[in-house]
N, C-alpha and C positions, 0 to 999 in steps of 0.2 A: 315833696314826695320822692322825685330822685335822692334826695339824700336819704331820706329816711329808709327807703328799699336796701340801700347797701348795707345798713349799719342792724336794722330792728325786719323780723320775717313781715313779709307782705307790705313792712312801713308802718304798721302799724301795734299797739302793742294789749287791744283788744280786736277780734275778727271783726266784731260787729261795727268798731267804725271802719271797716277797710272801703264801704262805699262801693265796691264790685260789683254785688248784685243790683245797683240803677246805673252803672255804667258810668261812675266819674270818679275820681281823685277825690278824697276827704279832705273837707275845709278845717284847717289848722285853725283851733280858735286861740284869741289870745287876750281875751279878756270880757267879760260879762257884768253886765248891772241891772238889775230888778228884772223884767222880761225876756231883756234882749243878750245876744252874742256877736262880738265881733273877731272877724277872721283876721291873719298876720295883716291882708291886703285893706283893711277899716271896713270892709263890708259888713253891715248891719243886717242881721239877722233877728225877725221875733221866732224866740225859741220854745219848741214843742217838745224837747227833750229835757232838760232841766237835770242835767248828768245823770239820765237815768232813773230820775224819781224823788231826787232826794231836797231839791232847791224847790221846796212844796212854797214857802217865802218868795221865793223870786232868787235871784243871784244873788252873792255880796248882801243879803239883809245887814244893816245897820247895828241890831243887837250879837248877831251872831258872830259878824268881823271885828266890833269891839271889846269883845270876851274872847278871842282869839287873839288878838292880836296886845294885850294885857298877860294872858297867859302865855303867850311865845316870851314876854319879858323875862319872867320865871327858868323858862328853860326846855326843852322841847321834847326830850325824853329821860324817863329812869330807869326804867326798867326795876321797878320797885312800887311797891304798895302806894298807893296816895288817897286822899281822903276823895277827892274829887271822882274818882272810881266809884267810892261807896256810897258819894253823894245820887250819880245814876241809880246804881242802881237801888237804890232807899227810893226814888222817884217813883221810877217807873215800878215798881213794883207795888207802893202805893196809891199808883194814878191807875195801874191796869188792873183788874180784879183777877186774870186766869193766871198772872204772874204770881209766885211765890218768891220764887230765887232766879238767879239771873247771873249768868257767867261772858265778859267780854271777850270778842275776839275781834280779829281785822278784817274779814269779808264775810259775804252772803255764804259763800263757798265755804271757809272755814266754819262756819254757824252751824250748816245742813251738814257736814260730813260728821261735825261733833256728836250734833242732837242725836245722828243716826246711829251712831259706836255706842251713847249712851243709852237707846232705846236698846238695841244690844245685849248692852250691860245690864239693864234693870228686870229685862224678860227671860234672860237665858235664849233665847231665839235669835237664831239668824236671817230669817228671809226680812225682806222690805216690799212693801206693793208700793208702787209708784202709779201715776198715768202718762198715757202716751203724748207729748207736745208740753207737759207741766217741765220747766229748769229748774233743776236745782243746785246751781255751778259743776263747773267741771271735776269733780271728784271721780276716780273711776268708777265707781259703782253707779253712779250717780247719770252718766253718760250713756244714757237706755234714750231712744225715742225721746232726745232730752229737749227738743223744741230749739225753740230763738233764732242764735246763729246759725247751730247745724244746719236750720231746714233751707238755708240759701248758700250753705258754704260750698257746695257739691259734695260733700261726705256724708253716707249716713249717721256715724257717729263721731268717729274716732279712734285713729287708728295709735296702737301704743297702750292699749286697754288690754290686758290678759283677760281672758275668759275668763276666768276664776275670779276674779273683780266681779263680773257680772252676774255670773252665775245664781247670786241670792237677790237677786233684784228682781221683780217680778213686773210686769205692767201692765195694768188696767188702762180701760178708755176711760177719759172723761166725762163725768154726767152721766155714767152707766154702772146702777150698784150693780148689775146683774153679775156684771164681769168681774166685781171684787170679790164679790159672794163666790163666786165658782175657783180663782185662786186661792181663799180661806178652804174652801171645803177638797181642793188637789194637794192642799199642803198643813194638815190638821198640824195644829198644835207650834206651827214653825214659825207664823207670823208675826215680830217682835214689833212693828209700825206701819201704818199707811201714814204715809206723807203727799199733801197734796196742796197747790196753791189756789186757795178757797175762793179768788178769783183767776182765772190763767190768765197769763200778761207775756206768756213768751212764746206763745203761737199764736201772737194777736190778742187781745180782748176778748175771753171767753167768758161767761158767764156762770155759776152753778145752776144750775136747771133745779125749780121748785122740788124740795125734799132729801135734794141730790147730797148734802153735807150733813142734814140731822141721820141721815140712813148712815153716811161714813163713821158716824158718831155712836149708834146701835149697832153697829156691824164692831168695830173694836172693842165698845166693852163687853159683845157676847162673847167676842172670841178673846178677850184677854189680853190684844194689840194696844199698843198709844196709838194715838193718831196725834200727827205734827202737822202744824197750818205753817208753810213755806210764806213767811211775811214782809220777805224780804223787799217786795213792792210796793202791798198793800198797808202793809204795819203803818200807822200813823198816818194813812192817807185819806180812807174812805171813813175813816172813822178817827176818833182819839185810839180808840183803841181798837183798828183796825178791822178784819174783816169779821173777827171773834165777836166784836160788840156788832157792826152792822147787822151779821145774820145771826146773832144770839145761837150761837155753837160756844161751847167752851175745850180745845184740846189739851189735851196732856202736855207736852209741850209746841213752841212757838218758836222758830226764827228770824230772825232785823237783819236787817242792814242802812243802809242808804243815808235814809231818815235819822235815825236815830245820831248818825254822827254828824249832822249838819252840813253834809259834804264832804266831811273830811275821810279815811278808809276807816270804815268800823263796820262791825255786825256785833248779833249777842242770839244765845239762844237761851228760853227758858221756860218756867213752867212748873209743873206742880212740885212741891217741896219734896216728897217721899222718893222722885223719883231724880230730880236736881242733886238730890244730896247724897248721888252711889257716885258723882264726881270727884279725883282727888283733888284733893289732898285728903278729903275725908271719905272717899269713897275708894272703889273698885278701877274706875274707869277713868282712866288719865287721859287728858288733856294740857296745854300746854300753849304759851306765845309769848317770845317775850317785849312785843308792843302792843300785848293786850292790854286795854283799859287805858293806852298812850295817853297823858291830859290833855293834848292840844285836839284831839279826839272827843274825850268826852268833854274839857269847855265846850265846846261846837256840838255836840249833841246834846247836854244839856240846856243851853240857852235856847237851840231850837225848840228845844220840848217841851219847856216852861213857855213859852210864849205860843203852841200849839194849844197846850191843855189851858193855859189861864184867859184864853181870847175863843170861844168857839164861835164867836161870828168869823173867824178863818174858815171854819167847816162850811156855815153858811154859802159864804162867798164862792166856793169850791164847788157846792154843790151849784148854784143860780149860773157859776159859770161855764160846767161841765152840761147842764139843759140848753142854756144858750149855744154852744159851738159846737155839742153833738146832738141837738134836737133841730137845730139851723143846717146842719149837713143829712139829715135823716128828710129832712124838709127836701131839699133841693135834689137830693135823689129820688126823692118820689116825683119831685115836681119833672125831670128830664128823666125819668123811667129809667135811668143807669142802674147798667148789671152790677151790682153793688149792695154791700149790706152792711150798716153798722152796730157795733156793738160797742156799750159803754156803761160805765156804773161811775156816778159820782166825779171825781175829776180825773179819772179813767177811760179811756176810747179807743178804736182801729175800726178804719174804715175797708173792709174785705174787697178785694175786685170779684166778687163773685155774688150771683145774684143766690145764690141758696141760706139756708139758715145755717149760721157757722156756731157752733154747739160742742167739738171734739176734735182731735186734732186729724183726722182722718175731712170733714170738711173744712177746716180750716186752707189745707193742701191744697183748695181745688182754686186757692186765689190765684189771679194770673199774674203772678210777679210781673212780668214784661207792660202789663198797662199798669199796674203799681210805679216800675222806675217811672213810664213818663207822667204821672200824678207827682213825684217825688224831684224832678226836675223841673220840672212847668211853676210847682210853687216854691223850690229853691232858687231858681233865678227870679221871683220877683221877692223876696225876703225873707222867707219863712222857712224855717229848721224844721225839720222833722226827723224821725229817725229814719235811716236809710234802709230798712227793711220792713215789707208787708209785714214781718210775723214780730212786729214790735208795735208798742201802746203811744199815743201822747199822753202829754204830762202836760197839764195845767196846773198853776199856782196861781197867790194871790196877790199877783205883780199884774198878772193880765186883767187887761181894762174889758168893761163891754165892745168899746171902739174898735177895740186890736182883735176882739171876737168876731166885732162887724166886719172888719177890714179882710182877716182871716176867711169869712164865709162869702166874700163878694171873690178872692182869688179862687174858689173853690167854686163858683158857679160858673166862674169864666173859663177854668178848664171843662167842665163839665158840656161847654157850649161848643166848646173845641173840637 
């Protein structure tokens, strides 16, 4: 970490690992296999982070680094058309139903600033409704009450953002049509998207409250808006086909990341054909990368994906293990009365220091980071990764055993006892 402070801002070259907000130095990882991580010093770690979402497999899956690593023989970039491109997206667009067409890019952040220029583009409208505490990466516009990192970095947003970025970004609460209904009807006719992540994953673990995503779904086709489901967490996790098949919402378009590339940097955004196809080269609305669709990318997101959708006892498991280690921790909070509240869907979870129902990013806020870092400390010194901030999710895959769940919830009683 001395070194890395002189050379990369903070040491580190995302905020969210800088580890600040619990008060220690970030463990340098330097290698991973099926559940676990270990740091440069061989300390072993069972990991709850899983780079973010995307090793849904476990690390180093078997099929996914032998398809990578056959493809690296090949060559590692062209920057030119390749069949393996069009092999994803032929996939996934026949494996997802609300997919039609599907354009690659290299991050979450480039997916969501895309999707949103193209919603833009197909409406003639410029405003965006957002909510407050949903991330949709760092894009300027995008940088409103944007959740995750900001809510521990000590900035409200971000500074380096002109006004005029923001300007057309509007924000609603989460779980609250009242509040979209009322920017739709302050701003007739200007609305070109609500974008929202149909579960929230960057102010913790939030849930959509019963109704809350069919109403966002009636509320844009009265008013003539797309609505974009921000998937970049949930895509391929909670579902095959993410939070769209779970809660049977269909939107206009959808954003990836993580997932879809196997670990490797990818995103894609996509959705219904009429409104994909005002994209250039044949459309209006330019877009552009030139390590889009990279192969060593899409081997690594195709192999994950074929082995996601050909195996759904992967869901299964997901699901039996996401009951187990947050029904096991809902458990022992009730049993020690801890001001504490958890939410969780599927193999999705955040444990809140706060005993209220956390529903919006306004209670989200009310967890007390300070007894969070030492929950975050207490189970990083006996082996377990977690992400270093309250206002992040774990990530279970299906590398993790019952045992590593039992083991997990026996360190979590023993803080509890503390």
């Amino acid at each position: 970490m001395e070194r890395a402070v002189k050379v990369i801002p903070g040491g580190v070259n995302s905020p969210v690992r800088a580890f600040g907000s619990v008060g220690l130095v970030p463990r340098f990882i330097a290698r991973a296999d099926g559940p676990y991580v270990w740091d440069v010093e061989g300390t072993r770690y069972l990991d709850y982070v899983g780079s973010w979402g995307p090793m849904i497999l476990g690390h180093n899956d078997p099929a996914v680094r032998t398809a990578v690593q056959e493809a690296c023989e090949r060559a590692l970039s062209f920057g030119a058309a390749t069949e393996l491109e069009v092999q994803v997206a032929e996939y996934i667009c026949e494996t997802v139903p609300h997919i039609d067409m599907i354009r690659m890019v290299n991050s979450g952040t480039e997916a969501v600033m895309s999707a949103i220029r193209l919603a833009r583009g197909f409406t003639g409208r410029n405003k965006i409704v957002k909510f407050a505490g949903n991330y949709h990466g760092h894009s300027d516009c995008m940088l409103v009450a944007a959740g995750s990192g900001v809510m521990t970095a000590g900035v409200p947003d971000s500074a380096g953002v002109p006004a005029g970025c923001a300007q057309d970004t509007l924000t609603a609460t989460y779980n609250d049509l009242s509040s979209v209904e009322a920017l739709f009807e302050g701003n007739p006719g200007q609305v070109a998207a609500v974008i929202v992540e149909p579960v929230a994953a960057n102010m913790g673990v939030v849930l959509p409250a019963d109704g809350f995503l069919e109403g966002l779904r009636e509320l844009c086709d009265k008013q003539g808006a797309l609505l974009i489901f921000d998937e970049v967490i949930c895509g391929f996790r909670l579902a095959y086909g993410g939070a769209a098949e779970r809660f049977g919402i269909t939107p206009d378009l959808v954003t990836y990341g993580k997932i879809i590339g196997g670990g490797m940097p990818v995103g894609a955004f996509g959705g219904r054909r009429d409104v994909m196809g005002q994209m250039a080269p044949v459309g209006p609305v330019y877009q552009a990368g030139t390590l889009s669709g990279n192969p060593i990318a899409m081997t690594a997101g195709l192999a994950q994906l074929v082995e996601l959708h050909d195996h759904p006892e992967h869901y299964e498991r997901l699901e039996s293990a996401g009951t187990r280690l947050f029904g096991g921790i809902k458990n022992l909070l009730e049993r020690f009365e801890a001001p504490c509240t958890i939410n969780h869907v599927g193999s999705l979870g955040s444990v809140f220091f706060t005993p209220d129902p956390v529903v919006d990013y306004a209670t989200a806020k009310k967890a007390d980071t300070a007894r969070f870092a030492e929950y975050f400390r207490f189970m990083l010194e006996r082996g377990f990764y977690l992400a270093p901030s309250q206002f992040e999710a774990m990530f279970l895959n299906t590398a993790h055993t019952d045992a590593m769940i039992d083991e997990t919830l026996g360190a979590i009683e023993e803080f509890l006892k503390a």
